[in-house]
C-alpha positions, 0 to 999 in steps of 0.5 A: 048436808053433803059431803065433799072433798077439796083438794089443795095444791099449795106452792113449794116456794113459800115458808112453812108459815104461809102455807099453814096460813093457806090452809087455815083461810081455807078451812075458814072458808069452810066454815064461814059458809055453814060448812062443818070440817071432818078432817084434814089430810096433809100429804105433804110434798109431792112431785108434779105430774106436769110443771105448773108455773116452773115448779115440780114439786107442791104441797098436798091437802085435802079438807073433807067436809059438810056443808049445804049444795050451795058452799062448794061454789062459794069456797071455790070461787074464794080459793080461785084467787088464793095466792100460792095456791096453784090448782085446787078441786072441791069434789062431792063424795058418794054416800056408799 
């Protein structure tokens, strides 16, 4: 099992619930894929550092979790085409 990092930046425009239901397709993602989440990081609203589709604001996650070489392609091609989500990056982490 490897550990890995996915970074989700979710569209300021939609409600509280739809971006809550974002969040948990993902870690459902996660998981359906034989993948074990260790924790989610909500860093909330945060300003842009370029406009993406006329916004300058978005919604910051990071789910950090487990899961075999072959999960990451998977989720990502899933996450690819979420509504609302606007830029995302699943990334390995070191073991050191």
């Amino acid at each position: 099992m490897n550990k890995y990092e996915l970074a989700v930046v979710v569209s300021a425009k939609v409600e509280d619930e739809e971006r809550a239901a974002v969040v948990d397709k993902c870690k459902a993602l996660i998981e359906r894929f034989g993948g074990t989440i260790t924790e989610v990081d909500d860093w909330g609203k945060k300003r842009l550092a370029y406009e993406i589709q006329k916004m300058r604001e978005a919604f910051y996650y990071f789910i950090r979790f487990e899961a075999e070489a072959t999960a990451p392609a998977e989720i990502e091609s899933r996450i690819r085409i979420m509504d609302n989500v606007i830029r995302y990056l699943c990334v390995k982490q070191d073991e050191a």
